[in-house]
N, C-alpha and C positions, 0 to 999 in steps of 0.2 A: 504493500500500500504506500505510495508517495506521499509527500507533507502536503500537499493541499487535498488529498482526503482527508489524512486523518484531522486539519483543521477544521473540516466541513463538520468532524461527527460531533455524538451527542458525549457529554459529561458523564451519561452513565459507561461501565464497563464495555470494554470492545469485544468480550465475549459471546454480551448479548446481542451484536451484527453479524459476527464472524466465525470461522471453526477457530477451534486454538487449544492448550494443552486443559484447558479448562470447558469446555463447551458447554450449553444448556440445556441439549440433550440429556451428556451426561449426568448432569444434576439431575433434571427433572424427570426423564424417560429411561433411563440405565444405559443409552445405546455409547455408540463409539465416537470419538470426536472427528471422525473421520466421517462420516454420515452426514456433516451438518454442511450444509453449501455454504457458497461467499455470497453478503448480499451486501449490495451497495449501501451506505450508513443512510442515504437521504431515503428510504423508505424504512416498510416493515419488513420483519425478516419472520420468513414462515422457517420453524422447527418443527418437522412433522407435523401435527395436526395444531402445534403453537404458534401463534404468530404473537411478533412484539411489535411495536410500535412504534417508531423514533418520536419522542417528546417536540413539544415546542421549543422555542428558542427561548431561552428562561427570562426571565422579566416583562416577558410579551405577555399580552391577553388577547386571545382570541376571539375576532371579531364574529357578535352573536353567541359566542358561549353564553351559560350562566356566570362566568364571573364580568365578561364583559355587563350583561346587563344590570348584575348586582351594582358596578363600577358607577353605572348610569346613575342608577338607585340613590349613590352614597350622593354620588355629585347634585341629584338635583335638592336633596336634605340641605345640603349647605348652601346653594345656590340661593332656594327660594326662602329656607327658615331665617339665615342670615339678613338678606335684603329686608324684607317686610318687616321684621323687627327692627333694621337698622330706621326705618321709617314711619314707626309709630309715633312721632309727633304729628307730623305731618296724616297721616292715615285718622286720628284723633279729632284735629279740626276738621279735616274733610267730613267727616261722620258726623260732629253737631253742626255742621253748615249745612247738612242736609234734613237734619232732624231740626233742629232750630234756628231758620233763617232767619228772625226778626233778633235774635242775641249773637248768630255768629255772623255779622254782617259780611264779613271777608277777610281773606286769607290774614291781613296783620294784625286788624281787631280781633280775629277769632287766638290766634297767640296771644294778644294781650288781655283778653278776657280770662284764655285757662292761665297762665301766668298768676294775674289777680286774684285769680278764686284758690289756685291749686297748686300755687308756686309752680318750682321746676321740673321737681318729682311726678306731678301729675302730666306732664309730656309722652311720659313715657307708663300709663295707665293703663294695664290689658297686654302688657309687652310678652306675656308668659302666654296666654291660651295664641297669640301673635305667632311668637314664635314654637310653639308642638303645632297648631293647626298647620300651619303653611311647610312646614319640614314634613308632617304628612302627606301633604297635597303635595310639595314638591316630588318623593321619591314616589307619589303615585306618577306624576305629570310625566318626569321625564324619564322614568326609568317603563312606564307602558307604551311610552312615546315611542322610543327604541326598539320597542316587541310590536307593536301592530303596525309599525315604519316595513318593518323586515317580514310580516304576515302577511299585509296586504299588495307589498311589492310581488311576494313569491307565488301569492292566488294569480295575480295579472300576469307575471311573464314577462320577462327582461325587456321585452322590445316597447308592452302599453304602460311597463312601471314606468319605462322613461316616458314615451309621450304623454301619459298624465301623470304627472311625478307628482305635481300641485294637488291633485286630487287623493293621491293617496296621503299629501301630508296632510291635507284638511281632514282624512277619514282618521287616520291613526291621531292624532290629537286631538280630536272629539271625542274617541271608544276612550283614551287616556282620563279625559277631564270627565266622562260622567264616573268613572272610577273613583280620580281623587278628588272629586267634589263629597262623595258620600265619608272621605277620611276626616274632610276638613269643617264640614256645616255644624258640629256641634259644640268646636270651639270657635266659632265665627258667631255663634250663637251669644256662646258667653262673653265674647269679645266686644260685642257691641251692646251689651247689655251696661258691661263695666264700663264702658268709654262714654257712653251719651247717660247713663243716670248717675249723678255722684251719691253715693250715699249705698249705691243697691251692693257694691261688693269691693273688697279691695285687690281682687284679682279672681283667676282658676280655680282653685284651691276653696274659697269659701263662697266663688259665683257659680261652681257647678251645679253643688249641693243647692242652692237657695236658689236657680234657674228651672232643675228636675222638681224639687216641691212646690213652684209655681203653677208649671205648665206642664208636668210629666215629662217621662223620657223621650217621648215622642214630639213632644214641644221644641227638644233643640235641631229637630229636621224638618221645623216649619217652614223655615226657607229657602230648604234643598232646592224646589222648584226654579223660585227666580235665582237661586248662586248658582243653576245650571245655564240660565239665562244668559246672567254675567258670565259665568267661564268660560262655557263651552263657547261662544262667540269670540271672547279674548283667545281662548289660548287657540283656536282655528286661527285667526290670524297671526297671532304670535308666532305660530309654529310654522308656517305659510308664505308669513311674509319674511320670516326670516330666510328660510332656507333659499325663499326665490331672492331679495337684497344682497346676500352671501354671496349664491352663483352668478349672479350678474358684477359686482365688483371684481370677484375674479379674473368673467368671461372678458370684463370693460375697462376697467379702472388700471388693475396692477400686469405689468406686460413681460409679468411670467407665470408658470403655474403654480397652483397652490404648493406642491409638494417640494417646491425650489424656496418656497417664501419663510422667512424666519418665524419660529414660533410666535415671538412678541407680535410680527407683523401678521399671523393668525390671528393670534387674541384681540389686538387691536380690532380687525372687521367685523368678529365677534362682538364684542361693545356696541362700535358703531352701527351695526345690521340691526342690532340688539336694542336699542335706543329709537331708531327708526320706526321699527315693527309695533315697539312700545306706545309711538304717538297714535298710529291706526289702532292697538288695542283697546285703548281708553276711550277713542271716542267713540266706537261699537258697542263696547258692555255697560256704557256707562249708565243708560236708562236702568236698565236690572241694578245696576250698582246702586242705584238711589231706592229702589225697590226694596233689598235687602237690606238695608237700613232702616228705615219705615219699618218692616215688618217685627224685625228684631228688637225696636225698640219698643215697641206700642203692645202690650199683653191682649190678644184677637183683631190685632188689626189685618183686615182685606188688603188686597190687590185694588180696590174700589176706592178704598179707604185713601189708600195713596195718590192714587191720580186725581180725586176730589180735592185732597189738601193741596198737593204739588203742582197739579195740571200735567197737561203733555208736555208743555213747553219749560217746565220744571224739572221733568225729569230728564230730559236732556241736556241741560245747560245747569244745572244748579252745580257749583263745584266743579264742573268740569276742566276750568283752567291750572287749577291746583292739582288736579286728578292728572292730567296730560305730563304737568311736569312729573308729579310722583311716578306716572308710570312709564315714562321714558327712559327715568332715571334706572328707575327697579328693574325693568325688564333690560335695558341694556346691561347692567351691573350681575341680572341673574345669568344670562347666555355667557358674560366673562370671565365668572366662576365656575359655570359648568364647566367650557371649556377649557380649562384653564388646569381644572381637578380631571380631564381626560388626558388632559397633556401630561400632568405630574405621573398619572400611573400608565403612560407608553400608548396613551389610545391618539387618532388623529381628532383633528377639533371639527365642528359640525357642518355641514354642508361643503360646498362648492361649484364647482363644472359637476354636473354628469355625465360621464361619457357615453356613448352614443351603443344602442344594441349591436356587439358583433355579429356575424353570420351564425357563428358558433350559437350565440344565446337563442338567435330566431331559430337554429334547427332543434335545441333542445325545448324550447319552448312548444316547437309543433308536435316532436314527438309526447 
């Protein structure tokens, strides 16, 4: 065997590719080591009715494995529980500017109003069910995103995953969000219970209890409904418009390909695709977003109930300039971290160019 095979092979013993005074035979079947053929390290080597398997290249994750998708999993826990908590002041007043328009007039009197009442500590009120709800929804979000990405590419077939590429991110990050919507509605619950009434809790811990003996357990998935509203709308374009902003700076902007391009210079269009996607998000879900509010705070309030108080033209505009930049910011900051936590453990970062169906894909596809 020359030195660039044996640089080629695997860390474990070369016994288990090769005959030699030791073979695997011998261990395992009694035979001769003379029986055991040569097999080249880059595959598996059949021993009789054994075969072995040459390993990955170690520190890699295999894309689509379970540990890949677990990866996903971890990354989108910190991606999303991080951000949203980093933004509950801001999430705070947004939430009594829509519950109480005539006290939160806007964005700097609403700061100065909780300030007055609640000092500085109250900025950050609800920061706990904040942060476990959205670390829920996040390892739902992105780590299903990942499995019905690669589900519904492999129903359609190499050749219609590409041409509606757009369609299956819209499909797999809908199946994702009605998923992590049902993780996250029951601290979203108690999250806006603690933010918009002072008095009713001083966080999780003594607002769950005293949220369940209100309104039962089924009271905290009152507003599963419209937070399906709000999400599944957001994170369809979230997921949508990112991957298609992504592949087009690639295909347009940087005039090489992604896999020439420096990490930083990865992460970077991450942000920015990230941040973009972010402003269409907010102004789509944001009607439900005002819903959700409303409903969460008000013990049997309707759907009826809110567009009587708010109006139509209420529910789309109340907050909304404050909500745009929160979630420009968030959703950019969250796609930087995800990516960012693929890049730390060996994965590439999310989207790009997709290359075009080879012949090879269209004839296994027909077959």
């Amino acid at each position: 065997m020359d030195l660039s095979e044996r640089s080629r092979q695997s860390l474990l013993p070369s016994f288990l590719y090769s005959s030699g005074t030791l073979g695997v035979d011998r261990m395992i079947l009694g035979r001769s080591a003379a029986a055991v053929p040569n097999v080249a390290p880059s595959g598996p080597a059949s021993i009789g009715s054994v075969v072995v398997q040459a390993p990955n290249e170690p520190g890699k994750i295999k894309l689509y494995s379970p540990m890949f998708y677990a990866a996903c999993t971890a990354g989108g826990i910190a991606s999303c529980g991080l951000t949203h908590t980093a933004v509950t002041p801001l999430d705070l007043v947004k939430c009594n500017m829509q519950i109480d328009p005539a006290k939160y007039k806007s964005i700097s009197s609403g700061f100065g109003v909780l300030l007055k009442e609640q000092g500085v500590k109250g900025f950050f009120r609800g920061w706990v069910p904040t942060l476990l709800g959205y670390s829920a929804q996040g390892a739902c979000k992105f780590g299903f995103y990942e499995f019905f990405k690669k589900y519904y590419s492999d129903i359609a077939g190499p050749e219609y995953a590409t041409k509606y590429k757009t369609l299956i991110y819209l499909a797999g990050s809908a199946s994702a969000e009605v998923i992590a919507d049902v993780a996250l509605c029951p601290f979203e619950a108690v999250k806006v219970r603690v933010q918009t009434q002072p008095g009713f809790a001083r966080g999780l811990s003594d607002g769950l209890p005293k949220f369940v003996k209100s309104e039962g357990a089924l009271g905290l998935y009152k507003g599963l409904v419209p937070l399906w509203g709000r999400q599944i709308p957001y994170t369809m374009m979230k997921f949508a418009s990112f991957e298609t902003i992504v592949e087009m700076v690639y295909k347009y902007a940087i005039p090489k390909p992604k896999d020439q391009c420096s990490k930083e210079l990865q992460l970077g269009v991450s942000f920015a695709g990230g941040y973009i996607a972010g402003v269409f998000c907010a102004i789509v879900s944001h009607p439900a977003d005002n819903l959700v509010s409303f409903l969460n705070n008000a013990k049997g309030a309707t759907v009826g109930d809110a567009v009587n108080k708010l109006g139509v033209w209420g529910l789309f505009t109340r907050g909304l300039p404050l909500r745009i930049v929160m979630i420009g910011t968030l959703t950019g900051a969250q796609w930087g971290i995800y990516d960012a936590f693929k890049v730390m453990v060996g994965l590439p970062t999310t989207g790009g160019v997709t290359p075009p169906a080879t012949v090879t894909d269209k004839l296994k596809a027909i077959a």
